[in-house]
N, C-alpha and C positions, 0 to 999 in steps of 0.2 A: 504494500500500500504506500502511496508517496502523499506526500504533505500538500498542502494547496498554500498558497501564498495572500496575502492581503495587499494592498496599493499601497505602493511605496510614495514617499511625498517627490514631488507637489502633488502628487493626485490625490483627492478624497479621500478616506476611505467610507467604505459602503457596508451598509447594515448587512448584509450575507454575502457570501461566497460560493462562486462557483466548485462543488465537489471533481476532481479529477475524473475521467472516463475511467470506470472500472468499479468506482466508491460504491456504487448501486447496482445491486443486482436486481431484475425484474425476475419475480413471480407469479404462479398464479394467472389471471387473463391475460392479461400486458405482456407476461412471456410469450404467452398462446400467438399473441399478435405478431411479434416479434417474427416467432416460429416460421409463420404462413407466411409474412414476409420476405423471410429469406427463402424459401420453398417458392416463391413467387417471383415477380416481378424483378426483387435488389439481388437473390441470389442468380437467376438465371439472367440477367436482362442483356449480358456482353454477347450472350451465347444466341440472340435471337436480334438485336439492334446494334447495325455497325457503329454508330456513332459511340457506343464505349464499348466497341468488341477490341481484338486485338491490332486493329489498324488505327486504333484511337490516337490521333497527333499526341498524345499525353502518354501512348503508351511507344512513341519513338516512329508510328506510323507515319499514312500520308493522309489519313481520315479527318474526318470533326477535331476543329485544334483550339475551339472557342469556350465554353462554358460547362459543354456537357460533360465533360469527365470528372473535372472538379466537384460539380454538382453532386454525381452519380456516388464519385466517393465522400464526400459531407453526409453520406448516410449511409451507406456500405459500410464507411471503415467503424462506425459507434454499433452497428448493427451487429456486424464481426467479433466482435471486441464483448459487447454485451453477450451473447449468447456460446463467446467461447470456442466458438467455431472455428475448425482446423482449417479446412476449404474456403472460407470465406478468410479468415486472413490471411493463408498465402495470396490469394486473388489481390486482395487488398496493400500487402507484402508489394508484387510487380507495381504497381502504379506510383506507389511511393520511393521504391528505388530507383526509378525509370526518375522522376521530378527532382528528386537530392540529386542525381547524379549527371542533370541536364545543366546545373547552375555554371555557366561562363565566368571567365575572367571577371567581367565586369560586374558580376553583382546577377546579371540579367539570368531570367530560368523560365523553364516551359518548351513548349515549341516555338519552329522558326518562323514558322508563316505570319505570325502575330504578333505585334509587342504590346498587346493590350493589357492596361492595367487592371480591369473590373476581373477576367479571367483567373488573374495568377492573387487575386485578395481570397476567391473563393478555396484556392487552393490552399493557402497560407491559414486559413479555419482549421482545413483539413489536418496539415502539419500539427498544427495547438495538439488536437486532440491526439493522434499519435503520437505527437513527446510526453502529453500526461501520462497515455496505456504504458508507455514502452520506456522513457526515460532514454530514445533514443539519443546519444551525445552530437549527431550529426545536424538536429534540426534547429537549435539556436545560431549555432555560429552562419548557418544557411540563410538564416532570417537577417539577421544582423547582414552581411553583404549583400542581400537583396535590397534592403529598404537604404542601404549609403546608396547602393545606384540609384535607385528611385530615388534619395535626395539629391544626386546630382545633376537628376534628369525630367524633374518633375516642373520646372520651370519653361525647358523647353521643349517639353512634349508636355505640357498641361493635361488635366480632366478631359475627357467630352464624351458628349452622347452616353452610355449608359456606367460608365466610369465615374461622372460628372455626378448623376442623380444618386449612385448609391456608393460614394467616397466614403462615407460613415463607417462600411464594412470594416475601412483599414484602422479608424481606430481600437477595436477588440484586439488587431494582431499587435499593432504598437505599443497598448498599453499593456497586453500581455507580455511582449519582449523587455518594453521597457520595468517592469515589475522583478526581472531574473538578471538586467545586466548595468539598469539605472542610470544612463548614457539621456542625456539629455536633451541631447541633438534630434532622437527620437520623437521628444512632443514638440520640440522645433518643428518636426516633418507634417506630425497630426495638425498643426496650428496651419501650413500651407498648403494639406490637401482640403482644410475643411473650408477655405478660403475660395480655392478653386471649386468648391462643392454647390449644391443648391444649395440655398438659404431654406434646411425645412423650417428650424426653430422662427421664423419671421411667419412661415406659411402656416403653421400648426397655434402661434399667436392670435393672429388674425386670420382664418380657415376662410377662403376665397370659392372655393368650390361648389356652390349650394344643390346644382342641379344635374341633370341626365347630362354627362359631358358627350360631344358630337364633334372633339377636334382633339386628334392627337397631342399630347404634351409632356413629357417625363414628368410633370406632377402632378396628374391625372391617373398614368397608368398604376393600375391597382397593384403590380408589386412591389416595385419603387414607392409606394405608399407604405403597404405593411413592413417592406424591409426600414423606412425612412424614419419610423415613432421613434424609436430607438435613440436615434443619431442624437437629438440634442440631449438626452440623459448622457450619453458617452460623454462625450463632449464637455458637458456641467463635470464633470468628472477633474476635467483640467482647469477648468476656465473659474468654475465656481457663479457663475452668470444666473439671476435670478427666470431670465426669462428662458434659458435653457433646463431652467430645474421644470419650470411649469410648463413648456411646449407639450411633452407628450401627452401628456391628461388632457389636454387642454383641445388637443388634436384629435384625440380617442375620444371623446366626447362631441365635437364636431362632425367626425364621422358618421360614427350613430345618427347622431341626429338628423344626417341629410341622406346617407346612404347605409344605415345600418338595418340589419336582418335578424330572425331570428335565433341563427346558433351562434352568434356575438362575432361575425365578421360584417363588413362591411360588403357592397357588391363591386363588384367592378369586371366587366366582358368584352373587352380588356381595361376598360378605362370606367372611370369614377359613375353607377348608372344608377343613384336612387334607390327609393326603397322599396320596390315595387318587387311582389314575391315570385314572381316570375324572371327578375333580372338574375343574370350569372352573376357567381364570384369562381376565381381561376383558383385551380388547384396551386400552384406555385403562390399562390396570396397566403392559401391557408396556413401553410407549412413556414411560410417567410414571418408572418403574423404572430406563429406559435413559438417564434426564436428569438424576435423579437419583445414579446410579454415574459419569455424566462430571463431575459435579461432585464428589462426594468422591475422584478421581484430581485435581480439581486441589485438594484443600482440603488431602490428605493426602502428594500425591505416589506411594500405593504401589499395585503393581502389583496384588497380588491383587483389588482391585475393576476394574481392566482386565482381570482374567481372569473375573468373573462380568459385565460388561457385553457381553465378546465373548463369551460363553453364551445370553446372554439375546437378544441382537442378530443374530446367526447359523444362531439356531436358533426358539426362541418369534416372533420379529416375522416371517419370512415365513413360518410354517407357518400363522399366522391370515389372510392375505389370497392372495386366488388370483393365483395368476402374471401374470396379465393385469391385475391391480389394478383387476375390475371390479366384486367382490364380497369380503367381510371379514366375518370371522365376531365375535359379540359375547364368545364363549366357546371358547375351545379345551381339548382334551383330549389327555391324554397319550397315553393311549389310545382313539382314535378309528376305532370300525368303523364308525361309519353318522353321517351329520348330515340329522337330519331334526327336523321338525315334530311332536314327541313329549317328554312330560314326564320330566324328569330329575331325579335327586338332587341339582338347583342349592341352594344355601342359600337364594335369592330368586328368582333372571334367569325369564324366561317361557320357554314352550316354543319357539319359535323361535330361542332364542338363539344354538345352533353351526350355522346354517342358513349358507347365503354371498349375502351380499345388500348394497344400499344401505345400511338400516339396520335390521336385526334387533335385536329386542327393544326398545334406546330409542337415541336418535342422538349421545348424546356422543362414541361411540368413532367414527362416520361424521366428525364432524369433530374428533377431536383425533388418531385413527392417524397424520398426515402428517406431524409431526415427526419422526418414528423413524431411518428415513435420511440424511435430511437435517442433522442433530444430531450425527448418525455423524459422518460426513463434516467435520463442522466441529470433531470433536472427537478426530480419528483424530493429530494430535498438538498440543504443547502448547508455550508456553516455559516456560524453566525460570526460578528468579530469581536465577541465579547468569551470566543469559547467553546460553543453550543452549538445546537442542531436546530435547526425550523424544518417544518414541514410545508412542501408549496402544493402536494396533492397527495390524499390516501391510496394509491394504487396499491397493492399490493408488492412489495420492493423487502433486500436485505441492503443496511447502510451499515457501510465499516469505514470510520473517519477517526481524525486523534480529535478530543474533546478536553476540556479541561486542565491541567499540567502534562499536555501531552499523552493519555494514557488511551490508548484503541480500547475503541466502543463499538459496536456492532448492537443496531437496531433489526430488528425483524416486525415490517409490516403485515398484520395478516388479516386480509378484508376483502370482500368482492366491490368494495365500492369503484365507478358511483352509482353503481345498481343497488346497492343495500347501504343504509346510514354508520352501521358498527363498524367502527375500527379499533383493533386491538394491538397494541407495542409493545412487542418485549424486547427488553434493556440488558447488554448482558456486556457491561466493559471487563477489562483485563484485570482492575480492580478497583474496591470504591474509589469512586472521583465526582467531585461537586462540576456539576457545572446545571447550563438551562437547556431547558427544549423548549422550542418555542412550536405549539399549535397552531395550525391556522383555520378559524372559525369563519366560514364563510356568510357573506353577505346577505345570502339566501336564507339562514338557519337563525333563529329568533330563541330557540331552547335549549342549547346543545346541555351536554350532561358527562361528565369526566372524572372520571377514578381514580385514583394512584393506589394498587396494590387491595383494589377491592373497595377503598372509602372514598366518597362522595369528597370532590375539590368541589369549592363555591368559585366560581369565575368572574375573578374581578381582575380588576385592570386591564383589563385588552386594549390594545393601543395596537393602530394600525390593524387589526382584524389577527392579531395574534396573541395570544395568552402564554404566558410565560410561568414554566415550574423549572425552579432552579433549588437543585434537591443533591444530596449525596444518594449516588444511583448506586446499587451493587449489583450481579449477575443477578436474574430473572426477576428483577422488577420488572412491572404491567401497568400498563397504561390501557384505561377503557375509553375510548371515544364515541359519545352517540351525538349524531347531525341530525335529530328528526327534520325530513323532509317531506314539507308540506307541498301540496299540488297550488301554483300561481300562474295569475293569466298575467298574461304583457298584451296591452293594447296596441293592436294594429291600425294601420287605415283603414275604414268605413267600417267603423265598428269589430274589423274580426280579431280575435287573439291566439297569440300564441300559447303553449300550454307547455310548463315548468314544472318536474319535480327535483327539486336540487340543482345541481351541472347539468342535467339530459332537458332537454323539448323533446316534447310527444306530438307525436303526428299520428294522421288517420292514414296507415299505410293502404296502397293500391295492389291486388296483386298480379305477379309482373308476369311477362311472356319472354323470353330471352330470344332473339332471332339473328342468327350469325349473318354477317353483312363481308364476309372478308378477311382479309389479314393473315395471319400464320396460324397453326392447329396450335401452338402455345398460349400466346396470345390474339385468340380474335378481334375483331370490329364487330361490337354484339349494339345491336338496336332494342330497346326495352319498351313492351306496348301492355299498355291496360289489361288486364281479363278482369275486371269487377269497375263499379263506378267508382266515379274519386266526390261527385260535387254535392257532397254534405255538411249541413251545418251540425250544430250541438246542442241539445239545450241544458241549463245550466238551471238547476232549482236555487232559488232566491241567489243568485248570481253566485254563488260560491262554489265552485270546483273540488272542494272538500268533500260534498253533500254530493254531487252529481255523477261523479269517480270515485269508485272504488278498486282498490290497487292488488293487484294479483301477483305473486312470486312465484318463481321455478328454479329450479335448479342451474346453476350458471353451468355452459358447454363451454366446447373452445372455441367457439366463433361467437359471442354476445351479442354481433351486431350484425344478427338476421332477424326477419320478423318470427321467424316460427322456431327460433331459439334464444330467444330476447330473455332474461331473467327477472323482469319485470315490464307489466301490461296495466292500462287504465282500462274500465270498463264503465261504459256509460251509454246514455242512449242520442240519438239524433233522427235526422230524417233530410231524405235528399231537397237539394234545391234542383229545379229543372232548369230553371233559364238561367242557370249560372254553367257555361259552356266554356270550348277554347277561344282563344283569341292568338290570332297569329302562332300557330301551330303552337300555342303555351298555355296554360290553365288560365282563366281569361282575370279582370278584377273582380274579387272577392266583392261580391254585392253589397248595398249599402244594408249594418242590421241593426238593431233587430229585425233578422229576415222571417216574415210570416211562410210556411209549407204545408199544403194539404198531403204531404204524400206520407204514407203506414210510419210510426213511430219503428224505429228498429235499435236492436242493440249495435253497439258498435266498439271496437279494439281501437287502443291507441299505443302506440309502443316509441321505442326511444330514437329520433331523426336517425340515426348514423345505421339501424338497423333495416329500414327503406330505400329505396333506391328509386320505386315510384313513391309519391307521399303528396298530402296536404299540411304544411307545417303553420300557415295564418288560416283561421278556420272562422268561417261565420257564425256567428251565434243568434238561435232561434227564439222568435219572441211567440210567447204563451197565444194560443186562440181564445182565449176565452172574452164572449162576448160578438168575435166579430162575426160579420154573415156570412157566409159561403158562396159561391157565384151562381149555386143554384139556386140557393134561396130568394134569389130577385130574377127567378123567372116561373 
């Protein structure tokens, strides 16, 4: 196990820390995920897509010399790593000796065809994470002559075009290098890429964007948006700038509010499109969005960006790829009746775009999705800098970090959450040692309930959405955690809501037809079409969701995020709306409601976004007949 480091001065430091790749092990679901993962898509995808097969410019080829490889390992190599896999880290092994061993006299590395900067920052992630696993001695000194080139060369080959929008990337490698070798010259270089960079912290200030964007702009496009929140917390890091501490929130609140959805992303197809539940958000958003919230929980410490990351991660990242992880969509919808090969109200994407396949529309998101869980997993807790451990999500995880005066501690999470509220901790360091753990109490959860070693904690002072026990721990101490999770509606436009139990949106899944359209017998091009209705409303007795659902459990499987293996279902009743139809081959606007319906009262399932693939996730809510006339009755 290696040590993690804190921010050396001038930089801040920050209420947590990122744990090294290896600190956490995934358990339990999140393994499962993992598993199919690499059985899928990240483990085979060289063997079926030239662009990171073995002609990959990255791999000394004459193939793709631009983003994709990089990409493809930013989640290959933690996926590798996490699950211990022999085959996946040799794979992983080539790609990394092939880039150490490409580095030129001057500093410069990668392939020749390019000397673009946005390429080789993705790459230099990549490295971070492999000196944590491996403590290989080649990757600092490697770092260190790339970024003197880049500061000799940065003035006269400037930023531009997608380098430009997302330069914030370089500061994570900077201030990571600069943390292990304290060379100053280093945030000298951060201070004149972020110069050459967009101004988000101005954009994110004052949020300009308010409407369906209909003109190309780097600060429009939705991943350069998710990847961008980030950038002025980095940044505040150095500078200390009040109006870089408040951009991000301030930006993530902006968003929402003009283009925000129900699993806690924003849309954008490919560019900035409103809230409307039919607009896309790109898979490459989701995944960049959920890297970007693990880092401001550790730049800020506070829990409610661990409450929109387990939104965004539980719900948006597996509703876009199919259970089997053999197909992934470029576009998902909130409300999703049909994914086919037909033109939509995208701001730009092509008509294939919410199809399930290799790579629909265009291939960044085929090679940058495989971060998403993996990232999870390495970020499901944190240290603190006073010591201690935080928790930023209960998945099920083993945490082995030094705590206290130095003394290895190993946590064992054990919980199916966020399908079920119990979570349970056992503590078992090397020996007694004081230090904190810090909980985190979600936004969502009004009652939570917490034991140490069987007896009832009273929960005071939470600060920041975390609660703090700082205790002399010794080998099998327990920690009980209950999040009762109550069912909430989020009002949508014209009256319909969404529907919240904890982290997960429940939707009224459709079920689906899978019809192969193409592609390789590995991964198809699958078009996905109704077999049952979608356009139902709900109705809600005395408006409470409490009273109108009642909540059903099962047994968790390895796959959680199908409908007819989901380990929790709402069960309620509704009735179809008829004149609520498509519109522009997409589920049309949800009618204005309280919508009145004469048609048979039925029961109906509601299960959790990520386990649908057809679904209604903003649903209209039925208003009571009582009293009115019938159309027969006035004749």
């Amino acid at each position: 196990m290696r040590n993690y480091m804190q921010n050396q001065y001038p930089l801040k430091i920050t209420p947590f820390l990122g744990l090294p790749l290896g600190s956490i092990k995934p358990m339990g679901w999140i393994r499962d995920q993992l598993k199919i993962q690499a059985e899928g898509f990240t483990g085979k995808l060289g063997d079926y897509w030239d662009d990171v097969g073995p002609n990959s410019g990255w791999l000394g080829g004459k193939g793709e010399s631009w983003e994709r490889g990089p990409y493809y390992l930013d989640g290959l190599l933690p996926l590798a790593y996490l699950l211990r896999d022999k085959e996946l880290i040799d794979k992983v092994q080539k790609w990394v000796d092939w880039t150490l061993n490409s580095q030129q006299l001057s500093g410069q590395f990668g392939p020749l065809t390019n000397d673009d900067w946005w390429s080789r920052v993705v790459m230099l992630k990549v490295l971070i994470q492999y000196e944590e696993v491996t403590g290989d001695e080649r990757v600092i000194p490697f770092m260190k002559k790339y970024f003197q080139y880049q500061k000799e060369n940065i003035k006269t080959r400037p930023l531009s075009d997608w380098a430009e929008a997302r330069g914030g990337e370089h500061l994570l490698c900077l201030q990571w290098l600069y943390n292990r070798i304290s060379e100053t010259w280093l945030l000298e270089l951060s201070d004149e890429i972020m110069r050459q960079s967009i101004d988000w912290t101005s954009i994110y200030s004052n949020f300009p964007f308010w409407r369906y964007q209909t003109k190309f702009d780097h600060r429009v496009h939705v991943v350069n948006v998710a990847m961008s929140i980030k950038y002025p917390a980095l940044y505040y890091l150095q500078t200390g700038n009040k109006l870089d501490f408040a951009a991000p929130l301030k930006g993530i609140e902006s968003l929402m509010l003009y283009h925000g959805q129900v699993h806690g992303m924003f849309s954008g197809d490919e560019w900035l499109a409103g809230t409307h539940p039919s607009q896309g958000v790109e898979l490459c958003a989701v995944v960049e969005y959920m890297y970007t919230l693990e880092n401001l929980v550790r730049v800020f410490g506070e829990g409610r960006y661990a409450d929109i990351l387990e939104k965004v991660a539980f719900n948006a990242l597996p509703a876009t790829i199919s259970a089997d992880w053999h197909g992934h969509q470029y576009d998902q919808q909130v409300n999703q009746g049909i994914c086919s090969v037909a033109h939509r109200n995208w701001t730009q994407n092509a008509d294939d775009s919410n199809i399930f396949g290799l790579e629909p529309n265009f291939g960044c998101c085929t090679a940058n999705m495989h971060q998403g869980w993996p990232k999870l997993v390495t970020n499901l807790w944190m240290a603190t800098e006073d010591n201690g451990l935080a928790a930023v999500s209960y998945a099920p995880c083993s945490v082995t970090a030094f705590v206290g005066d130095r003394v290895e501690t190993n946590l064992v999470v054990d919980s199916i959450y966020p399908f079920n509220e119990k979570i349970h901790v056992i503590v078992n360091p090397d020996k007694k040692v004081c230090f904190p753990i810090k909980l985190r109490i979600p936004g969502w959860c009004d009652s939570p309930v917490l034991r140490v070693n069987g007896k009832q904690l009273e929960i005071v002072d939470e600060e920041k959405g975390y609660v703090t026990i700082k205790r002399e721990w010794e080998k099998g101490d327990q920690l009980e955690l209950d999040l009762p999770m109550k069912i909430q509606l989020e009002y949508r436009a014209n009256n319909a809501v969404g529907i919240n139990r904890g982290p997960l949106v429940f939707v009224l899944p459709i079920e689906e037809s899978w019809i192969k359209r193409g592609g390789n017998q590995m991964f198809p091009n699958m078009e996905v079409f109704p077999k049952t209705p979608w356009n139902y409303g709900i109705s809600l007795t005395k408006g409470d969701p409490n009273i109108s659902f009642h909540v059903e459990k099962f047994p968790i499987s390895q796959q959680p995020f199908l409908s007819k293996t989901t380990p929790v279902k709402l069960i309620g009743k509704g009735r179809r709306i008829l004149a609520w139809t498509y519109e522009a081959n997409s589920v049309g606007t949800p009618p204005i409601g309280p919508v009145f319906s004469e048609e048979p009262e039925e029961h109906i399932e509601l299960v959790p976004y990520g386990s649908a693939r057809l679904r209604i996730g903003e649903i209209p809510v039925l208003r009571e007949a009582k009293g009115r006339l019938k159309y027969s009755d006035l004749n």
